[in-house]
N, C-alpha and C positions, 0 to 999 in steps of 0.2 A: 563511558559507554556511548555508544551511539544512535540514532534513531533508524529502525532496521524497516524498508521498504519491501515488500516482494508485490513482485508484478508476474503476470501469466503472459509468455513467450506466447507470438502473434502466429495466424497461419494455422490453426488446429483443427480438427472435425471433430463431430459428436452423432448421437444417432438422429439427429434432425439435419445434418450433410456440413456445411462449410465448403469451405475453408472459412475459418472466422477471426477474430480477433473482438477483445474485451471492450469493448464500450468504454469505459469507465477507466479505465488501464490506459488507453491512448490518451484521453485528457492528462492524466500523468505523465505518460509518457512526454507530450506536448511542453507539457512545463521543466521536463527536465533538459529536451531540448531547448527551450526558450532561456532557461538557467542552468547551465554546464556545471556551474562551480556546486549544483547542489549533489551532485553524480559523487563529486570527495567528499561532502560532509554526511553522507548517508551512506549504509549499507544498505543496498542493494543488490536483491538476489531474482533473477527470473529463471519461474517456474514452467512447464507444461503444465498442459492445461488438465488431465486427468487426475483423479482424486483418488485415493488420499494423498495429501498434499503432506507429508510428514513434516518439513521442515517450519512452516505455518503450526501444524498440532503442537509441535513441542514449543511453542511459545505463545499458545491461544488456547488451547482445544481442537476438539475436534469440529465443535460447534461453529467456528469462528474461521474455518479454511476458504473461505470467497477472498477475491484479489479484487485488488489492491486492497492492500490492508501494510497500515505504518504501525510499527509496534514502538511506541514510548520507549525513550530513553530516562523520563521521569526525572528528568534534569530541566526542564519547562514544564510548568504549571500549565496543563488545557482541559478546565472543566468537564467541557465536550468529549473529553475520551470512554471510551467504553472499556470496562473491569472484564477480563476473563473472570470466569467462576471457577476454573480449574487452575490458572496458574499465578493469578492476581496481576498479572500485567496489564498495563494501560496501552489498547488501540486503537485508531480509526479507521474508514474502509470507507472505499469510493469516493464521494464527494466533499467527503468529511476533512478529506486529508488537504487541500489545498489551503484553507484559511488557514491552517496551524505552519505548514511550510511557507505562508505569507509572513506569519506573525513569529514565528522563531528565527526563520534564515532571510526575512527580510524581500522575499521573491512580491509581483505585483498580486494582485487580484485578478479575477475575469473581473471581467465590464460587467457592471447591473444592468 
């Protein structure tokens, strides 16, 4: 199995106007630029940006559809993940996700 990424497809509006793009999804985005090789070791799925996100629910809940969110492959031990209540999978979301892609696939840190 593999460690399954989704990220929200940049350029979207909502009823506060846009065109926008994810905050927190670009610093992802950024480091997958910064680290090509991790683009093959993850699945990687980008979304639009409107809700429901099904392809997120069937592996989180419904609770649990905000992006970026990395769904555990549960083949690395990371305390730090957070438990679905609906499908018992291990994930993390936003800022969470960087230390664990430092500390499994060996990618840098940001700067302190």
């Amino acid at each position: 199995m593999t460690d399954r990424l989704f990220l929200i497809n940049p350029h979207w509006t909502d009823d506060d106007g846009g065109p926008w793009f994810c905050p927190a999804g670009s610093v992802v985005e950024g480091v997958l630029a910064f680290y090509p090789d991790l683009t093959t070791q993850l699945d990687i799925t980008r979304l639009d940006f409107p809700r429901p996100r099904p392809a997120v629910i069937e592996q989180v809940g419904e609770d649990h559809q905000s992006c970026p969110i990395l769904i555990l492959d549960e083949t690395f031990d990371w305390p730090e993940a957070k438990t679905s209540e609906t499908t018992g999978k291990r994930f993390l979301q936003d800022q969470a996700i960087i230390p664990y892609l430092a500390a499994r696939y060996g990618i840098g840190l940001p700067h302190p």
